[in-house]
C-alpha positions as semicolon CSV with decimal commas, in nm:
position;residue;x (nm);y (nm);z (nm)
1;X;-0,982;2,531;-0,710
2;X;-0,672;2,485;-0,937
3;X;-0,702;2,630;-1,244
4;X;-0,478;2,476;-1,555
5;X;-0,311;2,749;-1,726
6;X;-0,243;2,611;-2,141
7;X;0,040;2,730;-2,273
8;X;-0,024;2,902;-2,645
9;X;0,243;2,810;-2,892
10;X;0,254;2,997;-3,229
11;X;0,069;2,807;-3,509
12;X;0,374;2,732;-3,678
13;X;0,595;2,529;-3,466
14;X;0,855;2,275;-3,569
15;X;0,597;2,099;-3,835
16;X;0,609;1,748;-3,950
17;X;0,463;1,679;-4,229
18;X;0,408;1,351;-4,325
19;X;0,234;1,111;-4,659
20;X;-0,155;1,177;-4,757
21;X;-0,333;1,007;-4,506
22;X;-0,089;0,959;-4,210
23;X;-0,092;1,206;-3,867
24;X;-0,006;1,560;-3,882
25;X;0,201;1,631;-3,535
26;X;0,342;1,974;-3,396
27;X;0,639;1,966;-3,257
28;X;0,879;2,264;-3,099
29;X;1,178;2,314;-3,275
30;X;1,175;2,742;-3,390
31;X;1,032;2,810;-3,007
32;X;1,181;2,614;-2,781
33;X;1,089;2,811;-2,479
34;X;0,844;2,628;-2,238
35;X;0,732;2,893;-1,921
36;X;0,520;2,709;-1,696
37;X;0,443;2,746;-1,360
38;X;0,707;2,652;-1,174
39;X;0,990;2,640;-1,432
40;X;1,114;2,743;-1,745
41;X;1,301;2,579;-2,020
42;X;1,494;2,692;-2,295
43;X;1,530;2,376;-2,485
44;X;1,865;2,361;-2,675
45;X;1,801;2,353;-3,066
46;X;1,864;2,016;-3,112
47;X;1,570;1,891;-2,883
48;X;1,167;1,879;-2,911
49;X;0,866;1,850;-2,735
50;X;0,511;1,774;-2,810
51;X;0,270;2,046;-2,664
52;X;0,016;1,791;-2,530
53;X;0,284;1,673;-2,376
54;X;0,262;1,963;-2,131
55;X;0,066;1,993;-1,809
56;X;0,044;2,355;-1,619
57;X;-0,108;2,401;-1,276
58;X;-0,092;2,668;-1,008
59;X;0,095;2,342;-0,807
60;X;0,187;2,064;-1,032
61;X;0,344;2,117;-1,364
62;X;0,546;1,824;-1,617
63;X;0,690;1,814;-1,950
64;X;0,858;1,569;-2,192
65;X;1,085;1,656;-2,424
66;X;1,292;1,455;-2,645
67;X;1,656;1,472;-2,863
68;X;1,597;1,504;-3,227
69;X;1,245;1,547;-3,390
70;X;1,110;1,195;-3,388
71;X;0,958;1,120;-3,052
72;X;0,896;0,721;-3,089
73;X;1,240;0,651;-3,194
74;X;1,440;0,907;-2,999
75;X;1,743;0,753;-2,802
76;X;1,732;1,010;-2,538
77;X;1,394;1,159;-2,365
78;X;1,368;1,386;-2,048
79;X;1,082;1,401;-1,811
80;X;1,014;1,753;-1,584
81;X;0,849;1,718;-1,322
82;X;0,733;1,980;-1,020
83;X;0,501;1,946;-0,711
84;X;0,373;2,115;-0,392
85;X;0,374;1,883;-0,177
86;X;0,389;1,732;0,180
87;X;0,718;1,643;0,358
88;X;0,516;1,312;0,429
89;X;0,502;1,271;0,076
90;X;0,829;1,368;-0,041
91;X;1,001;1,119;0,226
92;X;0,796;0,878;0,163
93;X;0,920;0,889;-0,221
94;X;1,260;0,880;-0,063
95;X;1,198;0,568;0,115
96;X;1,047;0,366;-0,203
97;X;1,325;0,476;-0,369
98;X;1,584;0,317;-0,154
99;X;1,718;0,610;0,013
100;X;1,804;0,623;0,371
101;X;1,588;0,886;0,569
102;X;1,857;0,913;0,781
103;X;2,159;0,964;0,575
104;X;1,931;1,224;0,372
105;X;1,868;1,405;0,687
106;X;2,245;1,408;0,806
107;X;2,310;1,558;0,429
108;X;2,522;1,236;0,414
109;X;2,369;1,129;0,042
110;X;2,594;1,202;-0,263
111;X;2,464;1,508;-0,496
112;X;2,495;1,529;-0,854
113;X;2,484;1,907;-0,937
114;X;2,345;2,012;-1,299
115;X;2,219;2,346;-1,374
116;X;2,338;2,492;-1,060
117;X;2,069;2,274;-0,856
118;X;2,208;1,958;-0,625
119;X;1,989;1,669;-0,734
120;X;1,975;1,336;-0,557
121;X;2,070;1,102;-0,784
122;X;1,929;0,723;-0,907
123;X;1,976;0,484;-1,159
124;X;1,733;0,174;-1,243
125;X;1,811;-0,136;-1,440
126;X;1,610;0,003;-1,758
127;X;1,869;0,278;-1,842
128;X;1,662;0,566;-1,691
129;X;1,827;0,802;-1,402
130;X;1,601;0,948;-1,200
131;X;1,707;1,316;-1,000
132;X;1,547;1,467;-0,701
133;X;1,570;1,824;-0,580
134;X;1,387;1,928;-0,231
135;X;1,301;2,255;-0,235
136;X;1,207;2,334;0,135
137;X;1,083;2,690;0,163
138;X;0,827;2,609;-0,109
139;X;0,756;2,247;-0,027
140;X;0,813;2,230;-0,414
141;X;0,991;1,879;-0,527
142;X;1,106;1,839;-0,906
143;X;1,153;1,493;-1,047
144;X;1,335;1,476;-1,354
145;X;1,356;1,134;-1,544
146;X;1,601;1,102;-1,794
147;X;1,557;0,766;-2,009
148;X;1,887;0,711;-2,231
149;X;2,260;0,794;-2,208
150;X;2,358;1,078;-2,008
151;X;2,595;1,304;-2,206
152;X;2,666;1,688;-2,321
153;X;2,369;1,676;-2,452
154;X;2,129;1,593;-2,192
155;X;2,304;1,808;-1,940
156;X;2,270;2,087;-2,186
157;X;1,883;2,063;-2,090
158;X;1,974;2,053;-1,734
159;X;2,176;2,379;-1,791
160;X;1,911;2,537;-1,964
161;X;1,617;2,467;-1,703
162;X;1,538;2,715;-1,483
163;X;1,380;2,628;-1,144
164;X;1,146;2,898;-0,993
165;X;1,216;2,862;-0,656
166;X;1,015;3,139;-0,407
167;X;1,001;3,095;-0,055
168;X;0,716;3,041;0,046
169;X;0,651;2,996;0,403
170;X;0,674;2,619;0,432
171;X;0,749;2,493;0,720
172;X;0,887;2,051;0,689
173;X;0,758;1,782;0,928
174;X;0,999;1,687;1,173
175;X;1,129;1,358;1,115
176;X;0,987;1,037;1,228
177;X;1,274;1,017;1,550
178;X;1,203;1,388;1,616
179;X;0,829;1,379;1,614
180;X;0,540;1,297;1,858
181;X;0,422;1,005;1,875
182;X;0,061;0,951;1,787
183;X;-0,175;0,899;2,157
184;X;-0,488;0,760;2,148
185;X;-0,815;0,879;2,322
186;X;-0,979;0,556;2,409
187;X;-1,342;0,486;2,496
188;X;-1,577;0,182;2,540
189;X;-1,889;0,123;2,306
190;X;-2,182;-0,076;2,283
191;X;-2,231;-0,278;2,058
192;X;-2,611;-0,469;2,142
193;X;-2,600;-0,659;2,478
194;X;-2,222;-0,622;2,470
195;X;-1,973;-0,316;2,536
196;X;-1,656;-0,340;2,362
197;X;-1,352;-0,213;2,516
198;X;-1,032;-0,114;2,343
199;X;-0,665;-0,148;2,549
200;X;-0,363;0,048;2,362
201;X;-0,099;-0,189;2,325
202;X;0,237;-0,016;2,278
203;X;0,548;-0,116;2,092
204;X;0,843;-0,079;2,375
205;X;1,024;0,134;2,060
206;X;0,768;0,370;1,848
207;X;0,703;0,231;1,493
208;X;0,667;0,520;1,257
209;X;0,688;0,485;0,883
210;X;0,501;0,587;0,604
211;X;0,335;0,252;0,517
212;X;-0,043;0,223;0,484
213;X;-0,207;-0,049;0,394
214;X;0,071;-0,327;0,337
215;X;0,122;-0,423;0,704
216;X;0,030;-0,785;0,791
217;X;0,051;-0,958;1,133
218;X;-0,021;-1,288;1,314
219;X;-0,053;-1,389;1,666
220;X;0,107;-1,767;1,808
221;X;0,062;-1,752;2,209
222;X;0,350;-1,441;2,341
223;X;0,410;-1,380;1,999
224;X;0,300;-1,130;1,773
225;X;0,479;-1,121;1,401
226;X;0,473;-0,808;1,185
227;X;0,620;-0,798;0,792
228;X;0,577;-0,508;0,603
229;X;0,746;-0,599;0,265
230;X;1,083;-0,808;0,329
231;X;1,109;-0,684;0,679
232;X;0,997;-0,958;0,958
233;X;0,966;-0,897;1,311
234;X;0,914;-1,046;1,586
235;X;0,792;-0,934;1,897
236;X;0,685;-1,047;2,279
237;X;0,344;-0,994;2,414
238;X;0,388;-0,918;2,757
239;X;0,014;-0,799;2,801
240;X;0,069;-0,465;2,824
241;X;0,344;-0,352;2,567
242;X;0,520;-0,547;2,233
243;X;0,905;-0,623;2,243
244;X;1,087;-0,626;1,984
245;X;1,292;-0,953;2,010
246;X;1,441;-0,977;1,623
247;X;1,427;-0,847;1,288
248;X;1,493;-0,983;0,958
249;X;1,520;-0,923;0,607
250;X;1,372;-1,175;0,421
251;X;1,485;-1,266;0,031
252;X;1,165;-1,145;-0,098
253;X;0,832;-0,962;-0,032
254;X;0,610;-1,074;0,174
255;X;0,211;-1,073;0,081
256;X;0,067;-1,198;0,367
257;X;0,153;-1,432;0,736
258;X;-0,066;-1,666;0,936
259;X;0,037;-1,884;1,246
260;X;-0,100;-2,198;1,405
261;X;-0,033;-2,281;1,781
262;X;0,228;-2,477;1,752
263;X;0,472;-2,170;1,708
264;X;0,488;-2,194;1,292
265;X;0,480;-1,860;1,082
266;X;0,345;-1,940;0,781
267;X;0,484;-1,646;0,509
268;X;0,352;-1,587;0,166
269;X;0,589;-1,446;-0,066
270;X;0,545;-1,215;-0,393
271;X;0,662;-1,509;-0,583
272;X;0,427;-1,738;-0,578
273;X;0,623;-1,892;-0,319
274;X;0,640;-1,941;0,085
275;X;0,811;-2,047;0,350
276;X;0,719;-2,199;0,682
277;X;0,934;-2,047;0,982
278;X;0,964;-2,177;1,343
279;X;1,155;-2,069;1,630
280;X;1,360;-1,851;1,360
281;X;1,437;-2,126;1,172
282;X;1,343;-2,207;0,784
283;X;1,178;-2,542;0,847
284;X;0,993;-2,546;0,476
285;X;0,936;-2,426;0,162
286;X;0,679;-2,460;-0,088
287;X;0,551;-2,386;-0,403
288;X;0,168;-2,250;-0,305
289;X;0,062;-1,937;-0,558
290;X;-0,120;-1,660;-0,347
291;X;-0,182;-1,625;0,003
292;X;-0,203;-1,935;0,241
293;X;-0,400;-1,904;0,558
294;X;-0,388;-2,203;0,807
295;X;-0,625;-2,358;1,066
296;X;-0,465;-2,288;1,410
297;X;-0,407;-2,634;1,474
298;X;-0,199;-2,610;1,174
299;X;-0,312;-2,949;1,007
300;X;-0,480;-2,745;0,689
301;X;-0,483;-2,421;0,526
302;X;-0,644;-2,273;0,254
303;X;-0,450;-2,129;-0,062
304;X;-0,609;-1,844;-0,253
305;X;-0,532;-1,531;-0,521
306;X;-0,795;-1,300;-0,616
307;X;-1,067;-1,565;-0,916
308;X;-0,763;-1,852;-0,885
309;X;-0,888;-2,146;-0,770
310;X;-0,877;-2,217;-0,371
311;X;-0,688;-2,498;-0,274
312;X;-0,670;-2,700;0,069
313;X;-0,343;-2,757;0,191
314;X;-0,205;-2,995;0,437
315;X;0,131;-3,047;0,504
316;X;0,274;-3,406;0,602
317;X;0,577;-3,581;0,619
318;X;0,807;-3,315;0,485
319;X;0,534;-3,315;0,182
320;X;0,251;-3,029;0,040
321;X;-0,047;-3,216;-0,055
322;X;-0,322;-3,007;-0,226
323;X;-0,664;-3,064;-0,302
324;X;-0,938;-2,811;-0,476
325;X;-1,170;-2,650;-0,241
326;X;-1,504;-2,522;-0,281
327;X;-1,441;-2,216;-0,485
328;X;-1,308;-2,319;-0,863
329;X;-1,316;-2,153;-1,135
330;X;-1,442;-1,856;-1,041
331;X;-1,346;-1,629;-1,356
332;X;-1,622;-1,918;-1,600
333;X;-1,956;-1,875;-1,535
334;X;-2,021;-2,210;-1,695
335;X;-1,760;-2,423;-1,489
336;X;-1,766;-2,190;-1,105
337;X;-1,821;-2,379;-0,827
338;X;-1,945;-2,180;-0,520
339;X;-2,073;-1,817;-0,507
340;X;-1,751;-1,605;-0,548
341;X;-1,613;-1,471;-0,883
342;X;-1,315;-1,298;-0,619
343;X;-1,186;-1,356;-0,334
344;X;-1,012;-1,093;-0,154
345;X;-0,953;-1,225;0,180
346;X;-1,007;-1,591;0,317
347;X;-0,978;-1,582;0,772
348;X;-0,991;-1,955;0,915
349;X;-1,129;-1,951;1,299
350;X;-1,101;-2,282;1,535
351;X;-1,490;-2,365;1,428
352;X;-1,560;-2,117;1,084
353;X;-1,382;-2,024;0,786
354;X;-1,488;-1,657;0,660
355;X;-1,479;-1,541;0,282
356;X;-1,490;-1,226;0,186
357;X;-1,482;-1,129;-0,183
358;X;-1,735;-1,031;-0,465
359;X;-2,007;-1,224;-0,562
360;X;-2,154;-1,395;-0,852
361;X;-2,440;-1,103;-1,024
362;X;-2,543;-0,781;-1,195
363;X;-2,482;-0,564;-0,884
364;X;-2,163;-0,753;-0,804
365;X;-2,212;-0,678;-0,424
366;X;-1,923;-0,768;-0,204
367;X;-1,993;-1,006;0,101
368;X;-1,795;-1,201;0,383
369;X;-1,955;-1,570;0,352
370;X;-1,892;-1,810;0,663
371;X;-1,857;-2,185;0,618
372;X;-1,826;-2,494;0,850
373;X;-1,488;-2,657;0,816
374;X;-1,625;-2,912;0,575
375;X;-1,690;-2,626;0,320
376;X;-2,086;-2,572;0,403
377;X;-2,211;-2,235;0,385
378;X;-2,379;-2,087;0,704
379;X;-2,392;-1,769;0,686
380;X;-2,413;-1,445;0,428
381;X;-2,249;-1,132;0,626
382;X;-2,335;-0,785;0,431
383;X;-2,537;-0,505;0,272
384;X;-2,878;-0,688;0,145
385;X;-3,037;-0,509;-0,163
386;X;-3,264;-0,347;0,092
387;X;-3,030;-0,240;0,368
388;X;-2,719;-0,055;0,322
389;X;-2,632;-0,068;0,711
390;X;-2,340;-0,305;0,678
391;X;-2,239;-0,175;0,287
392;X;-1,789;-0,248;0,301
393;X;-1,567;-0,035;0,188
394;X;-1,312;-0,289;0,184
395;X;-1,281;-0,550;0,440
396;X;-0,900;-0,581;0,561
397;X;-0,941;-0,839;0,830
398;X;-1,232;-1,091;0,980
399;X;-1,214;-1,253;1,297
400;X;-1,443;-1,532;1,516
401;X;-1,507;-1,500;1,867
402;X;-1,700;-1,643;2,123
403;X;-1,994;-1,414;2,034
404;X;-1,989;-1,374;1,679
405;X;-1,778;-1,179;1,408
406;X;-1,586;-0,896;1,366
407;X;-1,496;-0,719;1,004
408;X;-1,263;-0,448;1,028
409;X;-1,306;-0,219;0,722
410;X;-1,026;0,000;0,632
411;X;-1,204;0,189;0,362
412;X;-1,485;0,316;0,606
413;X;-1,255;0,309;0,933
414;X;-1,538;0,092;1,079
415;X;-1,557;-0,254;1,290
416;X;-1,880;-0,476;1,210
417;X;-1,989;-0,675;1,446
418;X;-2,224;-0,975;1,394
419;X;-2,377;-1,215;1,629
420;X;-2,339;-1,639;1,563
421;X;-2,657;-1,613;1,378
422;X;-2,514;-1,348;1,155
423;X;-2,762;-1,069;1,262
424;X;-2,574;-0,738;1,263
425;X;-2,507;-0,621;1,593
426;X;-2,399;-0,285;1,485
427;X;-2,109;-0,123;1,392
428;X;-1,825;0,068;1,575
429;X;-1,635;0,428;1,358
430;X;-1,297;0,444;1,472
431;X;-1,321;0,786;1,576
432;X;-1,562;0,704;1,890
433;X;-1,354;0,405;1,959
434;X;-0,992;0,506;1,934
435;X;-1,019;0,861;1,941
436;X;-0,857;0,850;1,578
437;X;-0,855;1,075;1,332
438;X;-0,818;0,909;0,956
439;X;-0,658;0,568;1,063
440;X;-0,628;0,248;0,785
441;X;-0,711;-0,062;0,996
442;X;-0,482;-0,323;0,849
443;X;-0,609;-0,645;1,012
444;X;-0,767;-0,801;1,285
445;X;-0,680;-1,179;1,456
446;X;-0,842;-1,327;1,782
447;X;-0,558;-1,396;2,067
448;X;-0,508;-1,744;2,288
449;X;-0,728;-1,549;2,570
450;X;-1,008;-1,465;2,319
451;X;-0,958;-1,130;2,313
452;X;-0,964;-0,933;1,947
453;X;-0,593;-0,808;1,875
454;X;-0,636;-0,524;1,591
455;X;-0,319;-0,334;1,359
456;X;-0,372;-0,008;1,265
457;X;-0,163;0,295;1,101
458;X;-0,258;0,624;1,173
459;X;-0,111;0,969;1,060
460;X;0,053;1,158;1,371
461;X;-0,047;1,528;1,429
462;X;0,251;1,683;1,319
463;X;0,256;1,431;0,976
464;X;0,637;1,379;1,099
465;X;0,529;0,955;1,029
466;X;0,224;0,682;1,052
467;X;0,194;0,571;1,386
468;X;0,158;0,176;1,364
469;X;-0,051;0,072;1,687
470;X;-0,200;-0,250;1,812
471;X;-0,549;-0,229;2,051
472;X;-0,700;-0,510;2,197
473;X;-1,073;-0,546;2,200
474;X;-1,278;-0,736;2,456
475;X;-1,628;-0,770;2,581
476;X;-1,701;-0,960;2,258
């Protein structure tokens, strides 16, 4: 258990003392010396700090301190940070902060040296700088924010921090090219009457990232698309591996993809905007807020964001027509129409459309509702008050087959499976399935065959990267 170790200051530090009636703060100004666990600080004379501004532990330890003695108007703050931590986590910092894996590897990214220490170096459009320093024999990383202009003074704090840098023992990750891929140990289950069997389907090139949870995929005949972000690929199904055949960098984020048969990629973007693709081509663009899932015949969709209201969506002629669907107003409890106050997730099959978000009520229970095409509720898929068998997690994927439904929930690591009547067939952990250890199931879609294609990410063994994987299910 980590133990937080509280600096004691002397009583009389730096005091401000302001009107009757207003706060009384303590700041450091006569000791400007801050020891904590993994560095020390002699702040120059003409810098502060507030102590509750510090946090000391055995493996994580911050401070703020600030030029002048007034912290709200201060032009020029710093922010220490220090933290044992994973190689997985450090690069994966890297990577959401633009930097190249591979030009950080090669030692090819420029340093800025302060304080004797060679910092990576950033800059944001909201005058902060941001420095990195890797400290590999104690897996210890220090992020220093500095908000305001850099000058004498600031590096002055640089020059007067001292990292406490030990060796440790640690041993990094080998990078994502370097390391072993993740393998599967598959095995069939039964499920009821029915026994479910799981296929590895590998990329032809190993996808390893450090990406949970933001993959999204669809499937149109050969075809399977991927976007993570504003990365879209495209890749062949050849029934036994996945080609890559392009990639591209879209404008902006992507939220979420569907397809119909007729070979269009429908993408949602961040900004309340999409675009409808086909064979690599820009062939709309429209205006929908949210995520838009289509029918795969591709003459509807449905349009829907968290309590906005759902909208059906048809395109024709070149034009977006849209029309409110059953689920309105679902943040009013006098105006709501339907039984959702959320929706998190809206799947359209060729005979069902499946809901899954949180219900109207006290308990607030979460359940996947599925309705004919005309918007009639059939079925209520989930825990009942007294039966916690099929309780979600959170449900990242549904999916129709011939013989019912499938819920994949990332949260748990579990598959659901339901019969046409909705009666729970039973439910499927990853681990006796896959053979996986911890693995985030990121969505689930039913291929031309009938066959269950599923996208997971799962940490590999030496944490060098996620594996991304695709199985496909049958016997369902």
């Amino acid at each position: 258990m980590r133990k937080k170790l509280w600096t004691i200051f002397p009583l009389l530090i730096g005091l401000v003392l302001l009107t009757a009636g207003s706060t009384f703060t303590v700041y450091g100004e006569n000791d400007n010396t801050i020891d904590v666990a993994l560095f020390k600080l002699n702040l120059p004379d003409d810098w502060s700090y507030n102590p509750d501004d510090i946090s000391d532990y055995e493996h994580s330890c911050s401070v703020k301190v600030f030029k002048g003695t007034d912290k709200d108007n201060s032009e020029n703050n710093i922010t220490i940070r220090a933290t044992k931590e994973t190689s997985y986590a450090f690069r994966k910092h890297l990577l959401d902060s633009d930097i190249d894996l591979h030009d950080y590897a090669d030692g090819a990214i420029e340093k800025t040296i302060l304080g004797d220490v060679d910092y990576i170096r950033i800059t944001d459009n909201f005058k902060r700088t941001y420095y990195i320093y890797r400290h590999e024999p104690s897996g210890i990383t220090y992020n220093i924010t500095l908000s305001g202009e850099e000058n004498d003074s600031s590096k002055n704090v640089f020059n007067n921090l001292d990292l406490k840098l030990e060796d440790t023992g640690n041993v990094e990750a080998p990078y994502p090219w370097d390391g072993t891929p993740y393998t599967p140990n598959l095995q069939s289950v039964t499920v009821g009457d029915y026994t479910i069997t799981p296929e590895y389907i590998p990329f032809n090139v190993s996808q390893a990232g450090f990406e949970i949870m933001y993959h999204r995929f669809a499937l149109s005949g050969d075809l399977m698309y991927h976007q993570l972000y504003n990365t879209l690929e495209t890749y062949e199904y050849t029934g036994n591996s996945l080609n890559l055949l392009s990639s591209d960098i879209m404008d902006e984020k992507g939220n979420d993809l569907s397809a119909d048969t007729n070979g269009k990629l429908y993408v949602s973007l961040s900004a309340k905007k999409g675009i409808v693709i086909k064979d690599e081509q820009t062939t709309a663009k429209h205006d929908i807020s949210g995520n838009l899932t289509m029918h795969p015949s591709g003459a509807w969709g449905l349009a829907y964001s968290y309590s906005n209201d759902t909208e059906k969506i048809t395109f024709q002629d070149g034009n977006i027509l849209k029309e409110p669907w059953i689920l309105t107003s679902m943040d009013d409890d006098e105006a709501r129409t339907g039984i959702f106050k959320q929706v998190s997730l809206i799947e359209i099959g060729n005979e069902h459309i499946m809901v899954y978000g949180c219900l109207v009520g006290d308990d607030a229970p979460y359940k996947i509702a599925v309705y004919d095409q005309d918007g009639n509720q059939q079925l209520l898929l989930g825990r009942d008050p007294s039966d916690d068998s099929a309780s979600f997690g959170y449900i990242t994927g549904v999916a129709e087959t011939a013989n019912g439904y499938i819920a994949t929930d990332g949260n748990a690591r579990i598959l659901y499976f339901w019969s046409k009547d909705g009666t729970l067939l039973g439910k499927i952990q990853c681990s006796d399935i896959f053979g996986t250890r911890y693995p985030w199931l990121e969505d689930i879609k039913v291929a031309d065959d009938g066959s269950a294609m599923l996208l997971m990410t799962q940490k590999r063994e030496d944490e060098s990267a996620s594996e991304l994987m695709v199985f496909r299910l049958t016997g369902f």
